[in-house]
VOKOL-88627 format. One record per residue: residue number from 0; residue in three letters; chain; x, y, z of N, C-alpha, C, O in turn. Coordinates in Angstrom, 3 decimals, always signed. Example, Ala and Ser with C-alpha at 12.3 -4.5 7.8 and 13.67 -1.06 7.14 Angstrom:
! VOKOL-88627
+-----+--------+--------+----------+----------+----------+----------+----------+----------+----------+----------+----------+----------+----------+----------+
: num : residu : chaine :       nX :       nY :       nZ :      caX :      caY :      caZ :       cX :       cY :       cZ :       oX :       oY :       oZ :
+-----+--------+--------+----------+----------+----------+----------+----------+----------+----------+----------+----------+----------+----------+----------+
:   0 :    Ala :      A :  +13.190 :   -5.690 :   +7.800 :  +12.300 :   -4.500 :   +7.800 :  +13.200 :   -3.300 :   +7.800 :  +14.236 :   -3.319 :   +8.465 :
:   1 :    Ser :      A :  +12.850 :   -2.250 :   +7.080 :  +13.670 :   -1.060 :   +7.140 :  +12.900 :   +0.030 :   +7.870 :  +13.409 :   +1.138 :   +8.039 :
+-----+--------+--------+----------+----------+----------+----------+----------+----------+----------+----------+----------+----------+----------+----------+
END
This chain:
! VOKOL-88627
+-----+--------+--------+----------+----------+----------+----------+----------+----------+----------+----------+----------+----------+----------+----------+
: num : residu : chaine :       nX :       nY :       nZ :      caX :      caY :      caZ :       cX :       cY :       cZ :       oX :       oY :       oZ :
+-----+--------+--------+----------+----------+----------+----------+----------+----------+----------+----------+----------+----------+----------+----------+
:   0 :    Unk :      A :   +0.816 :   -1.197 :   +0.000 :   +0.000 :   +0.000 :   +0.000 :   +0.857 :   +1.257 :   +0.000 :   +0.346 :   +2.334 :   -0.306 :
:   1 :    Unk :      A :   +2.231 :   +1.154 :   +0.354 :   +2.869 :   +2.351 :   +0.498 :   +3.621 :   +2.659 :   -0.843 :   +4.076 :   +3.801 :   -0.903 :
:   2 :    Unk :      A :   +3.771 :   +2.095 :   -1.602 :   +4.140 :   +2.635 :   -3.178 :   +3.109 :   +2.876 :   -3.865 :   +3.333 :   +3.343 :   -4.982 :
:   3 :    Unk :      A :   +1.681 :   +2.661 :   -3.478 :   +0.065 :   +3.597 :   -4.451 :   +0.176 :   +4.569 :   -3.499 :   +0.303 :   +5.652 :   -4.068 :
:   4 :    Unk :      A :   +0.186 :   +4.679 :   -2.330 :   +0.204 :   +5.864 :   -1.421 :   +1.076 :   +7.222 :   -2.321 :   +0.667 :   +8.185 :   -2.970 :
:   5 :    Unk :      A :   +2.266 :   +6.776 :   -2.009 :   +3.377 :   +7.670 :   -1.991 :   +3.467 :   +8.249 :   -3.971 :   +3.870 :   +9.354 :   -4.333 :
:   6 :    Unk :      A :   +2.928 :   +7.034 :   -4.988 :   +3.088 :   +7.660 :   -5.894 :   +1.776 :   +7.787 :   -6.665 :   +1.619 :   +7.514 :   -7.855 :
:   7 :    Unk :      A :   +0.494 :   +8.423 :   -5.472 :   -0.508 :   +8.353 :   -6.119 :   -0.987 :   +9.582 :   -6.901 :   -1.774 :   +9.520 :   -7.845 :
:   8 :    Unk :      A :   -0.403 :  +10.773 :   -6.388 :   -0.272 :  +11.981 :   -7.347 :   +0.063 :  +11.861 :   -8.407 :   -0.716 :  +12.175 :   -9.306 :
:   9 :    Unk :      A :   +1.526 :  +11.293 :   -8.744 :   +2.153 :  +11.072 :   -9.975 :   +1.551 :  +10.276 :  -11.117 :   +2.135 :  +10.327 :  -12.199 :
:  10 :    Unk :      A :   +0.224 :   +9.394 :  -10.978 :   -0.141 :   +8.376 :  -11.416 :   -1.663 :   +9.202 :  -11.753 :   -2.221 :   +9.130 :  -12.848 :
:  11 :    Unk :      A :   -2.253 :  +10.084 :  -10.433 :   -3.294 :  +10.962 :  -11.233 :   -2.742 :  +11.913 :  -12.143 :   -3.591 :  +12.492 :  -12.820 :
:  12 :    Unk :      A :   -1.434 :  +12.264 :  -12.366 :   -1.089 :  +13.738 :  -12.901 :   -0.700 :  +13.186 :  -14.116 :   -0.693 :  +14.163 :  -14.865 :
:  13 :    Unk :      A :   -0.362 :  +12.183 :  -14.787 :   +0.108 :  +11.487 :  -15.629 :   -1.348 :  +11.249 :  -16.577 :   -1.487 :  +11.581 :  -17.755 :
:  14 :    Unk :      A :   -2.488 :  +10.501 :  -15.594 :   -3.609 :   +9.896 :  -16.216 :   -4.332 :  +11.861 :  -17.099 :   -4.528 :  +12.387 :  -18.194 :
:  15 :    Unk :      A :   -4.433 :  +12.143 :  -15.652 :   -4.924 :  +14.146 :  -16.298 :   -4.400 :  +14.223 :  -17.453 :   -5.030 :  +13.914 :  -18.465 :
:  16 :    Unk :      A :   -3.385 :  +14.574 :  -17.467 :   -2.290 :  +15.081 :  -18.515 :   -2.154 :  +14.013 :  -19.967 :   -1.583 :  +14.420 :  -20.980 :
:  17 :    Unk :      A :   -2.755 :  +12.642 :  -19.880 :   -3.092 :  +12.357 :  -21.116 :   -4.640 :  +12.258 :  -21.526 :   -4.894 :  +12.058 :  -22.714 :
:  18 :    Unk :      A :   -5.808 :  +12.402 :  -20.497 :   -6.997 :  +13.234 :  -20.737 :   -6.653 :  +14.488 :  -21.534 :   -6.997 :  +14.693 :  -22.699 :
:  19 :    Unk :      A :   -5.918 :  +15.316 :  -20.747 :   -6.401 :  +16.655 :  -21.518 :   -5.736 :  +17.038 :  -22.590 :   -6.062 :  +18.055 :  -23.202 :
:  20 :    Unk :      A :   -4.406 :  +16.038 :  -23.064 :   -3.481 :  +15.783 :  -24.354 :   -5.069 :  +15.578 :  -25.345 :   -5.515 :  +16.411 :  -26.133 :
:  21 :    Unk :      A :   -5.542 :  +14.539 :  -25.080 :   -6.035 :  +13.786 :  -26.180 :   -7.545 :  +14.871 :  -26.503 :   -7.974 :  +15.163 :  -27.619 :
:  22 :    Unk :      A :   -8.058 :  +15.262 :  -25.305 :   -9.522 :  +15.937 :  -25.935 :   -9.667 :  +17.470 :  -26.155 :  -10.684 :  +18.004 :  -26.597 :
:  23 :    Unk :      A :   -8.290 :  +18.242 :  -25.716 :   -8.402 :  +19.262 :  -26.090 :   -7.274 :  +19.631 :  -26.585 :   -6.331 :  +18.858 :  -26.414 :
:  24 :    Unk :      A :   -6.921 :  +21.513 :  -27.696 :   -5.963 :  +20.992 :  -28.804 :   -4.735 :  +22.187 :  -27.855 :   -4.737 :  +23.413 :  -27.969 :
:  25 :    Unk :      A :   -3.678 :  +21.258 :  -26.859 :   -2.679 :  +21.770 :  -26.343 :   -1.583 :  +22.266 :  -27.826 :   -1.516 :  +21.713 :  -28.924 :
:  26 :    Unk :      A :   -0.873 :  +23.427 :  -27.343 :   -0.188 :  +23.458 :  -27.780 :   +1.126 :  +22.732 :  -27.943 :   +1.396 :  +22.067 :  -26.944 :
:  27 :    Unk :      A :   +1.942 :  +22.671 :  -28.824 :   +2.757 :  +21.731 :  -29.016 :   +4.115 :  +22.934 :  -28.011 :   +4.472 :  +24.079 :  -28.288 :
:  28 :    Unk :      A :   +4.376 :  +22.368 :  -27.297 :   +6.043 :  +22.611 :  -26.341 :   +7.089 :  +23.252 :  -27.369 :   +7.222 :  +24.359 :  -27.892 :
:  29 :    Unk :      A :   +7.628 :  +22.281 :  -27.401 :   +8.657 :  +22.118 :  -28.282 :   +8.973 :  +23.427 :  -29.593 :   +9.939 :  +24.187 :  -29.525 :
:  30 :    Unk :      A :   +8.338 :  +23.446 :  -30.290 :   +7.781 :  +24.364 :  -31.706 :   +7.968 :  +25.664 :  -30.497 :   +8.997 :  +26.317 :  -30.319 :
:  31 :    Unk :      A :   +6.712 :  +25.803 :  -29.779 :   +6.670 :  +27.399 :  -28.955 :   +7.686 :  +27.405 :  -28.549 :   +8.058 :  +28.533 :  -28.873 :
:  32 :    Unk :      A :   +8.783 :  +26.792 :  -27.848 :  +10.228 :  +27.022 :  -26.973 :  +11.219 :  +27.385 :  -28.575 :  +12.024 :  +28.315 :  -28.624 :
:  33 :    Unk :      A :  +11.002 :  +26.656 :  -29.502 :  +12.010 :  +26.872 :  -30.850 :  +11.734 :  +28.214 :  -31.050 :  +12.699 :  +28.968 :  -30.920 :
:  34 :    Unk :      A :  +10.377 :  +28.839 :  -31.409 :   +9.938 :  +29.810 :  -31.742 :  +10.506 :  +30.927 :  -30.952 :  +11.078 :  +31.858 :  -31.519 :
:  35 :    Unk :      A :  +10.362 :  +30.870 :  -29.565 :  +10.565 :  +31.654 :  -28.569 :  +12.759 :  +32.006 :  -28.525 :  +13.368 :  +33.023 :  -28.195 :
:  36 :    Unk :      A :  +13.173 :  +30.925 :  -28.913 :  +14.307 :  +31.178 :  -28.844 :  +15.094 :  +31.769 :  -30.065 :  +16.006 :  +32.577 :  -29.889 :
:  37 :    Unk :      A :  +14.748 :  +31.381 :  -31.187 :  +14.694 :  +32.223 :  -32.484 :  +14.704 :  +33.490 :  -32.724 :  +15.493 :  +34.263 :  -33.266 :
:  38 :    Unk :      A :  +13.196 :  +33.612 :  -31.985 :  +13.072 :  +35.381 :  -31.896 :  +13.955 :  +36.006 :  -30.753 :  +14.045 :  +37.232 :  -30.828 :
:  39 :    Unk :      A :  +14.403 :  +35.607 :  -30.057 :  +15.337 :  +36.139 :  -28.869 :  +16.287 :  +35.996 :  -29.466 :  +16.910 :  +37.056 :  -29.406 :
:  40 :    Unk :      A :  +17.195 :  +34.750 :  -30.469 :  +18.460 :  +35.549 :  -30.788 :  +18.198 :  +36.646 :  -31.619 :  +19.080 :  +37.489 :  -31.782 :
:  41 :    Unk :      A :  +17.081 :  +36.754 :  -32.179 :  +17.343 :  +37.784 :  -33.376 :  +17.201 :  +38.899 :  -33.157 :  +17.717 :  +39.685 :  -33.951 :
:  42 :    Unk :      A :  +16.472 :  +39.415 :  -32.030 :  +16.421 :  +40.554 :  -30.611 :  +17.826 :  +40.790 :  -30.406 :  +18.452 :  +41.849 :  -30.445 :
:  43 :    Unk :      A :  +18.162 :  +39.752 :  -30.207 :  +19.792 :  +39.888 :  -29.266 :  +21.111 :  +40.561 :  -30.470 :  +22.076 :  +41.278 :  -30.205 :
:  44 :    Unk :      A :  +20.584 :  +39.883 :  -32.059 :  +21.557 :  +40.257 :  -32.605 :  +21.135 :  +41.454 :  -33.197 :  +22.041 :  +42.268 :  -33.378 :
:  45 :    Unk :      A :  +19.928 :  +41.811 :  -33.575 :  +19.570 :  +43.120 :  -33.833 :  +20.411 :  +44.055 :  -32.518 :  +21.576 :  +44.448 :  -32.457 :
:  46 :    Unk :      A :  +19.783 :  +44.132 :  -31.990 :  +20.297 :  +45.198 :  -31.192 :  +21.638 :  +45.466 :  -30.338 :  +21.980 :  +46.326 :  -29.527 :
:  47 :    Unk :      A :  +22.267 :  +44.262 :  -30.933 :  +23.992 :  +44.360 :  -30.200 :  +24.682 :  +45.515 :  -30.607 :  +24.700 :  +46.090 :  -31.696 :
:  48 :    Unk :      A :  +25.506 :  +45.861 :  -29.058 :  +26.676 :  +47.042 :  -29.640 :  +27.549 :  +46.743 :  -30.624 :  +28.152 :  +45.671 :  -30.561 :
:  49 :    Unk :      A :  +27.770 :  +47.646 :  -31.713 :  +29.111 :  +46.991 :  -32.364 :  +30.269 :  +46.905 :  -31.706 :  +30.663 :  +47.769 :  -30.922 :
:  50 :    Unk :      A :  +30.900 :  +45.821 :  -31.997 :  +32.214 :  +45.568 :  -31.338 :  +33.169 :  +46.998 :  -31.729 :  +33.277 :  +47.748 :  -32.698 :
:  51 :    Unk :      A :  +33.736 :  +46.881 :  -30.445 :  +35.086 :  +48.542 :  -30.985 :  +36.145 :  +47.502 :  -31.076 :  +36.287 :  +46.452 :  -30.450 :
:  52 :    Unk :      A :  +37.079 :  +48.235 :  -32.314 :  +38.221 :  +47.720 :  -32.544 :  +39.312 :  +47.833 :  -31.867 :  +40.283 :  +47.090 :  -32.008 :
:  53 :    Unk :      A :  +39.245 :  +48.668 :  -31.168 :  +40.286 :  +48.951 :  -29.521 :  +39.986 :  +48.291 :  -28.484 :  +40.639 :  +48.379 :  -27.444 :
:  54 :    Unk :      A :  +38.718 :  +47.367 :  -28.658 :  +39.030 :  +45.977 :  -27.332 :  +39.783 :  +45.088 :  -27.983 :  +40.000 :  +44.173 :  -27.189 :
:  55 :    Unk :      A :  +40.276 :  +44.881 :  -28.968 :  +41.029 :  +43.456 :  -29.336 :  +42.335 :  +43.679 :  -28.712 :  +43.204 :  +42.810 :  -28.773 :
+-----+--------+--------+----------+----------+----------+----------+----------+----------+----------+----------+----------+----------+----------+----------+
END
């Protein structure tokens, strides 16, 4: 009884989480984190200082 006890959250949060995968339309992870990091380098390189030639 003490391993359904102890991992009985993990076992409802798992069962939830492929309920609400399958009947409603989640966004996909992955794609939004690509997306999200894409546009941040291109933020980052747009707006960089130019390098000065007297730090080398």
């Amino acid at each position: 009884m003490g391993i359904i006890r102890s991992s009985f959250s993990f076992i409802v949060g798992t069962v939830w989480g492929i309920y609400i995968a399958q009947n409603y339309n989640v966004p996909n992870i992955k794609k939004l984190a690509d997306t999200a990091l894409f546009t941040a380098k291109h933020v980052e390189e747009k707006y960089r200082k130019p390098k000065n030639k007297d730090d080398d």
